[in-house]
N, C-alpha and C positions, 0 to 999 in steps of 0.2 A: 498870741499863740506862736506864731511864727518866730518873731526874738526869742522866746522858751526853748523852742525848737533848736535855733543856731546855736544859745550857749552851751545843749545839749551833747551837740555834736563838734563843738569846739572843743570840749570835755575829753572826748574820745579822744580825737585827734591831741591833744597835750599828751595823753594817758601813754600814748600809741609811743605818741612819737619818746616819750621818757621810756618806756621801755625795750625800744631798739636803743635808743642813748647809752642806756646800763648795760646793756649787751656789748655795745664798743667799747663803753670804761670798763670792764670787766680784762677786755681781751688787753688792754692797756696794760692793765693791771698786771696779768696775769702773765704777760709776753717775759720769755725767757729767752735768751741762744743759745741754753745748755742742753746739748742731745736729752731724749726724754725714753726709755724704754726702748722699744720699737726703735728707735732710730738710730741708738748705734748703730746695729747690724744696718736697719732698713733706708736709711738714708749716706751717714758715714762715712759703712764698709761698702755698701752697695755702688757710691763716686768715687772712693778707694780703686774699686775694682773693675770700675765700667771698661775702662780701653781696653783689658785683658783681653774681652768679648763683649763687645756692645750687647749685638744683639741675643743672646742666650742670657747675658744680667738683664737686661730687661726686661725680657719675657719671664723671669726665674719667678717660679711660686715664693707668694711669703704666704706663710701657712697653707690654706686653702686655694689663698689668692691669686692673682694675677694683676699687680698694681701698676700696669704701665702707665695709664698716662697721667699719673701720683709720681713716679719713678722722675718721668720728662719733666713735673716742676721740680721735683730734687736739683735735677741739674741744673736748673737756670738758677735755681737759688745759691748753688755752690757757682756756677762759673760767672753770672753776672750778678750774684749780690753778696757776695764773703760767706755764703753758707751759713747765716746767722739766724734763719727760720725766718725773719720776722715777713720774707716776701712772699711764702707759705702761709704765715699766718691770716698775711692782708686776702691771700687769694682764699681761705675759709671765710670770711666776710663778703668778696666779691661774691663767690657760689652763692652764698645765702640771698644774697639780696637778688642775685638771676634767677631764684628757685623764686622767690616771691614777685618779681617780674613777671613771668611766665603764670603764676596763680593769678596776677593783676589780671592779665592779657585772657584769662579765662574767664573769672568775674564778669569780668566788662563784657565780656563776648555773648553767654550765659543772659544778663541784663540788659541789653541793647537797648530795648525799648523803655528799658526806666529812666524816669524824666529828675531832674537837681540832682543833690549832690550826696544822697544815700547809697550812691553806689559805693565811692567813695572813703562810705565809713566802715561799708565792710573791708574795704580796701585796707585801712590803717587797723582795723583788729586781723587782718590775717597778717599783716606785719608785725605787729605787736606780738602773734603766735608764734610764728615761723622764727620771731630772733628772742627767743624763750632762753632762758640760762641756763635751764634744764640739759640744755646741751650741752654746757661750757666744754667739756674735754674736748669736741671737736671744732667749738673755736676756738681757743687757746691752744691746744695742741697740735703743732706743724706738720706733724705726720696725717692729720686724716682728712686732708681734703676728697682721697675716695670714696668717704663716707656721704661727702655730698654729690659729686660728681656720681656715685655709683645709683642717686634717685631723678638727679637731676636730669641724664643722658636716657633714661630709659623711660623718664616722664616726656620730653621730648620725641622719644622715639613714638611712643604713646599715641599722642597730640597730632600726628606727624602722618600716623597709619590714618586714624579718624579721619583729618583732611583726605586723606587719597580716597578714602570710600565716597567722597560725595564731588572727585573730578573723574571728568570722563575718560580722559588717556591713560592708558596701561603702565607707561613709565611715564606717570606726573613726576615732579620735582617733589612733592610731598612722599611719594610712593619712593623713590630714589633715596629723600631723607630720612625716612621709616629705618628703610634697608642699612645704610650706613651708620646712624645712630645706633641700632639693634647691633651691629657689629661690635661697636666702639663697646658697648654693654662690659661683655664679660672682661673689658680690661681695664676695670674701675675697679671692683671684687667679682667673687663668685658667683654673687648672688643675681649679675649681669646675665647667665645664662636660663635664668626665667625670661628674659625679655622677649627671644622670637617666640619663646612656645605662649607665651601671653598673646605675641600677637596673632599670633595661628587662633586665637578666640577671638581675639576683636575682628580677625579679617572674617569668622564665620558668622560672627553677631553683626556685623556690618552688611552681610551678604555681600560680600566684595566677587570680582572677578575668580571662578576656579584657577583661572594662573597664576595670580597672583598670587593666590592662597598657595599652590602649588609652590610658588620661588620664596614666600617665609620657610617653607618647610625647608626645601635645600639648604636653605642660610642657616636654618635654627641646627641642620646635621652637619653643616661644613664648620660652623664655627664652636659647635660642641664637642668634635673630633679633634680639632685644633688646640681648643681647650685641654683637652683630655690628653694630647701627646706630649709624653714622659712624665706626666702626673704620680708623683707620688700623695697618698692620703695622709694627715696629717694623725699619727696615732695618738696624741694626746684628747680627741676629740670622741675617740672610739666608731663606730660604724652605725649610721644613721638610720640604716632600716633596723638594724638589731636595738634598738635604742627605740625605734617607733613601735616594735614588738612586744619588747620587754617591758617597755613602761607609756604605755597609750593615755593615760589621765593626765598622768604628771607631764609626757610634751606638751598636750592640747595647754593644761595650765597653764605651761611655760610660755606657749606663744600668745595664749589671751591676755596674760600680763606682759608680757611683751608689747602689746598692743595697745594696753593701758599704760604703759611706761609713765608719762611726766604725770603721771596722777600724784605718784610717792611727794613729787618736786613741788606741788602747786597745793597737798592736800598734806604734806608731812609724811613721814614715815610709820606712823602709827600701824596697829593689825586691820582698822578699818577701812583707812584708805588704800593698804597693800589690796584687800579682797576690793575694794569699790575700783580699783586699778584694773584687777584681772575682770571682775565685771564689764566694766569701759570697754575691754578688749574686745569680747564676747559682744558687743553690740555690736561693735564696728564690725565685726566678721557677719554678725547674723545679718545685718542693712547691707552690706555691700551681696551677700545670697543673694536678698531679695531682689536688689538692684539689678543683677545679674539675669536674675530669672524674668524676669519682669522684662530686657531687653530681649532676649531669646524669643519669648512671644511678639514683639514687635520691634522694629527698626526705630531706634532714636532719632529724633528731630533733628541735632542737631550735634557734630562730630566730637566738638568737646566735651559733654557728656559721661560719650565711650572713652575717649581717650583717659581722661579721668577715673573714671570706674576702673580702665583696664590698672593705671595705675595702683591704686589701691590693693585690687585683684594681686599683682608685684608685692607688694609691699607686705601682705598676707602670708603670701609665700615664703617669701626670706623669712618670715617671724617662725614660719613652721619648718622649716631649717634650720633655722638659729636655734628652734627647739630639742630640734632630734642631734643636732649633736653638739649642745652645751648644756643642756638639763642634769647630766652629769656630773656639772661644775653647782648646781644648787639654783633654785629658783632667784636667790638674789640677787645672779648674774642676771638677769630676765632687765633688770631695775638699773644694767649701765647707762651711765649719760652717751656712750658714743651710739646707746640706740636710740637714742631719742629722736634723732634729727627725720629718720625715716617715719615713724609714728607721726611725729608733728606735720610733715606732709602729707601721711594719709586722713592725718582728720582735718587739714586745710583742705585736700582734694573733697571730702567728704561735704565741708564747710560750701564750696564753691558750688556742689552741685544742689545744694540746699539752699544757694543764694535767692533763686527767683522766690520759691516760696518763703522766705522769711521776707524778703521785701513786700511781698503782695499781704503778708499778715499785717505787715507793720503800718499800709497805707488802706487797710480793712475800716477802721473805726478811726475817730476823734481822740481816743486815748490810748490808743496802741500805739502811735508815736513813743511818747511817752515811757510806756511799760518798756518796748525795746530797747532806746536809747538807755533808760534805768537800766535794765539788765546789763547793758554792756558795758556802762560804767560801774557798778558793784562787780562785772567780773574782769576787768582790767586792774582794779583796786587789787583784788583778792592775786591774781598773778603780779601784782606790783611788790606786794611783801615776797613772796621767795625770789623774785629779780633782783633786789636791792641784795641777795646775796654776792651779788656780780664785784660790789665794793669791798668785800673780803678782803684785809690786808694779807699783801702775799710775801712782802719781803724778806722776812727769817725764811724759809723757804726758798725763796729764790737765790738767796747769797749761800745756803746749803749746799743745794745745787751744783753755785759756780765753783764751790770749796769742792767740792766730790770733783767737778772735771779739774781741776787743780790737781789733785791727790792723782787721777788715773793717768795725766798726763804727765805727769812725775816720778810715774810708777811706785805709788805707794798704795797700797795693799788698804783703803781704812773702809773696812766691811760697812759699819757704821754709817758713814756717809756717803756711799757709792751705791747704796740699798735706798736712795731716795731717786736713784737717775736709772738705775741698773738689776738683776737680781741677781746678777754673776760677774762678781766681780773680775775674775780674770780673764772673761770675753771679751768685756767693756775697755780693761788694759791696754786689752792685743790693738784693741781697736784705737784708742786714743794714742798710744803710743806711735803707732802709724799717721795716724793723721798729725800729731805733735810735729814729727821727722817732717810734715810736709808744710806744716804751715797751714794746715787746712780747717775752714771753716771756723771755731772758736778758737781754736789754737794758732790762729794768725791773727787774734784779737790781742792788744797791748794789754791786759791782763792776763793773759796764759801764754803768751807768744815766746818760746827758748826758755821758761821756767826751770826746766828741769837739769837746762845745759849751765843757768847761772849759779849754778849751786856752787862753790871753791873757788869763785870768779872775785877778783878783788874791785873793792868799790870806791873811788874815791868820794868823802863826805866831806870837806873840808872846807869847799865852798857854801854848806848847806846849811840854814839856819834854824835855831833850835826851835821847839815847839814842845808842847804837850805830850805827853803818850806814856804807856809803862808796857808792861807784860801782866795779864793780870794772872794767869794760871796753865796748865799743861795735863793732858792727860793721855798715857799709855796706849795706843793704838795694840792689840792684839795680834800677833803674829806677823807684827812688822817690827823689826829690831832696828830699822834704821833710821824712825822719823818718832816725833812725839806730836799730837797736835796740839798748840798753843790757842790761845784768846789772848787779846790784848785791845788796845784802844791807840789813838793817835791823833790830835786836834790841833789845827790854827787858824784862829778867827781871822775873818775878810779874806780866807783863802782859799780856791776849790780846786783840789788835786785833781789835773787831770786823765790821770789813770786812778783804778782803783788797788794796784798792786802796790806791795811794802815789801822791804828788803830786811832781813834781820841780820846784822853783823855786828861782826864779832872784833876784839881788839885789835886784830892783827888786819881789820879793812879787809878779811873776807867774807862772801855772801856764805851765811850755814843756815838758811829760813828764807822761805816767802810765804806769804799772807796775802788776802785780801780783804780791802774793807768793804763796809758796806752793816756789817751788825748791829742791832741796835742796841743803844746801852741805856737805860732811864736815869742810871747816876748820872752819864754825863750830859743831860740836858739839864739837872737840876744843878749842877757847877758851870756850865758856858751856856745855856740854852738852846732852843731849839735844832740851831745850825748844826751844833754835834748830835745827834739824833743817831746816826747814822754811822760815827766816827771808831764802834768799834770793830773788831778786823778778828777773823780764823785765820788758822795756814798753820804752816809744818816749819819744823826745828829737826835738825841732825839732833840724835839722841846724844852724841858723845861729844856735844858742846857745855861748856861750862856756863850758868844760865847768868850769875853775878855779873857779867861785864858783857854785855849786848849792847846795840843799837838798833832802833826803830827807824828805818828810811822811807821818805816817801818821794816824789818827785818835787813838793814845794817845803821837806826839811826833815829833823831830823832828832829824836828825843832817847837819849840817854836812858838805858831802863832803872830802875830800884827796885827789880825784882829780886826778892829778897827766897829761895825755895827753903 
């Protein structure tokens, strides 16, 4: 019985650990260092402009926000790591795995008294939760580390207050850490300035000290005022009591699917698991009630608990915000991945404070072993199929990308492809084009680096040895007169270029085009194989080049085109 038992739980533990694996080959996959929306402005323009005024850029709303200490990784990523995202990225990973840490650290807490290594297992399925793909946008995307910082810091603050209710000194270190974290809150998002007035509940469910209770209060008014000074509202978003007024069904829906979020992710998109979503939501709100009510009548056992529930309580909140002013935008924004990560916490939180009694069921009877270990390998199975989304090839897309920051640091106008990075294109200009001037971040990468200055620059090829390559076709960019965008290809076996940039010139050994490679071509793997996979290249051509007599440059040579137009 006992070997049944171990392969059972070795099960988990593969199942777990393959689906945090897919989580990091995903971000793998998925890592780009081309600005991505949000980050022109938000990361960029924002290191563009820091020395202007430190502190007033720092503190400056993005939207609703307040993303400082999002903002302070920006910087270390531009001044100690070339501004290429990818030390943003790694720190959405780090986050995740400190959120799951800290869940461990409650578990275990929660379970003290349970004896082998079932604690354990719940251990590896809340990791298996918590690094869900459901979330990808905010681990692939470098901009949103305050998405997790913004559950992380106030799950801590949380956990933090809990602790102080059950030491006797009035400034414990836990009660110090409460205060300080509850600070940090609202400069994660906005949604940080739930955090004292959560605690101002947890300090009166805890029966903590009237002082104490008294000095959350001041904190939750000094740092709300704070918040609130030179605040403008974001009018895109419209006005959130007018919106809880005007349409009372439709927020409540919005935030109970909100709540249900990774249902769409693990269950499809279909019309039945959209309502079994918002359903999901709706439970979690009505248990976390009870939970709540249920603590009001008596003082919990034990600080984790509270701290947990309060969390929760947080996370409820934001969804009913998030409701009142983005229901606006249609129930389907309810169902973004950058909200997943907060959901996925509240029902790990929800998960941990259900631990003891799922373990005391599981060691009830002879075959409830069994039954549980069963359940949690059919449902690690069942989140294993929409995880394997994680392996989604990204590359046409990501060489898009780098072709758009190409085009904007070039200053070429190509709506087209600048609408996969940007929605304004001549924001994204202003913005690239400054950062080009400076060498900053992707544009001091040796694929964009002085692109736009090598244009009429002559090149000598003389020394270069020929290769493979042509021109394969061009097509008219709209309302730009002075570039054409090209396709073409470029190959030399046993050889790997090591930049991805191509020089297009012309008879006279001037540069009139750059390119980059990285496109995929299937003709040319079915003529040289596998190795050119990769070989073919976008980029731009002066329009008032003659196309007959070109040359394709690369760093290891150099192919005469027969483009024939």
């Amino acid at each position: 019985m006992s070997r049944r038992l171990h392969w059972l739980r070795a099960a988990i533990f593969v199942l777990s650990a393959n689906l945090i694996g897919l989580a990091l080959i995903g971000g793998a996959i998925g890592y780009s260092p081309v600005p991505y929306w949000d980050m022109w402005g938000g990361t960029l323009h924002f290191v563009q402009r820091f020395d202007e005024d430190p502190v007033r850029h720092l503190f400056a709303q993005h939207n609703e926000h307040r993303i400082v200490l999002s903002r302070l990784l920006f910087l270390i990523d531009y001044h100690l790591f070339g501004g290429t995202s990818l030390f943003l990225v790694i720190c959405n990973y780090l986050f995740a795995a400190a959120i799951w840490a800290v869940f461990t650290r409650c578990l275990l807490s929660l379970n003290a008294d349970e004896p082998g290594q079932d604690r354990w297992v719940l251990v590896a399925i809340l990791g298996a939760w918590l690094f869900l793909w459901a979330q990808k946008v905010n681990f692939t995307w470098a901009f949103q580390s305050q998405f997790f910082l913004a559950q992380l810091i106030p799950l801590l603050a949380f956990l933090s207050l809990s602790r102080a209710a059950f030491h006797p000194k009035l400034w414990s270190r836990w009660f110090m850490g409460a205060l300080i974290l509850g600070g940090l809150s609202p400069l994660t998002m906005a949604n940080g300035l739930f955090v004292f007035p959560i605690m101002f509940l947890g300090a009166v469910l805890l029966r903590m000290p009237r002082i104490q209770i008294g000095i959350v209060v001041i904190c939750a008014s000094v740092a709300t005022s704070l918040y609130l000074s030179d605040y403008g509202a974001p009018t895109a978003h419209g006005s959130a009591l007018e919106t809880l007024v005007a349409q009372p069904i439709a927020a409540l829906r919005y935030a109970f699917t909100y709540l249900g979020n990774p249902g769409v992710y693990i269950a499809g998109s279909s019309s039945l698991a959209r309502y079994a979503s918002t359903f999901a939501g709706l439970c979690l709100a009505a248990i976390t009630l009870a939970l709540t009510i249920q603590s009001i009548s008596r003082r919990p056992a034990t600080p984790v608990f509270i701290g947990l529930l309060l969390f929760i309580i947080f996370v409820g909140a934001g969804a009913f915000a998030t409701a009142a002013g983005r229901v606006s935008f249609g129930i389907e924004s309810a169902f973004s991945s950058r909200y997943t990560t907060p959901v996925l916490m509240a029902w790990a939180a929800l998960f941990c404070i259900a631990s003891p009694h799922l373990l005391r069921w599981h060691h009830s009877g002879s075959r409830t072993p069994y039954l549980s270990f069963g359940a949690a390998i059919v449902a690690l199975c069942i989140l294993m199929v929409s995880q394997a989304r994680a392996l989604t090839p990204m590359h046409a897309l990501k060489h898009q990308r780098q072709v758009a920051a190409l085009a904007l640091g070039m200053g070429i106008g190509d709506d087209t492809l600048v609408a996969l990075v940007h929605p304004n294109t001549d924001r994204a200009m202003t913005i690239a084009q400054a950062a080009a001037q400076e060498n900053l971040g992707i544009y001091g990468t040796p694929e964009l680096k002085h692109a736009r200055e090598s244009i009429d620059q002559n090149l000598t090829t003389s020394s270069q040895r020929s290769c493979a390559g042509d021109l394969e076709s061009y097509e008219i960019i709209d309302d730009e007169p002075g570039y054409v965008r090209i396709y073409g290809w470029q190959f030399r076996s046993n050889t790997k270029p090591q930049s991805a940039r191509l020089y297009i010139v012309d008879a006279d050994a001037q540069i009139v085009g750059v390119a980059l490679r990285g496109r995929a071509s299937p003709n040319l793997i079915e003529a040289y194989g596998p190795a050119a996979a990769r070989s073919g290249f976008t980029g731009y051509l002066k329009s008032d080049v003659t196309l007959a007599d070109l040359t394709i440059v690369s760093d290891v040579c150099k192919s005469p085109t027969r483009f024939d137009p």
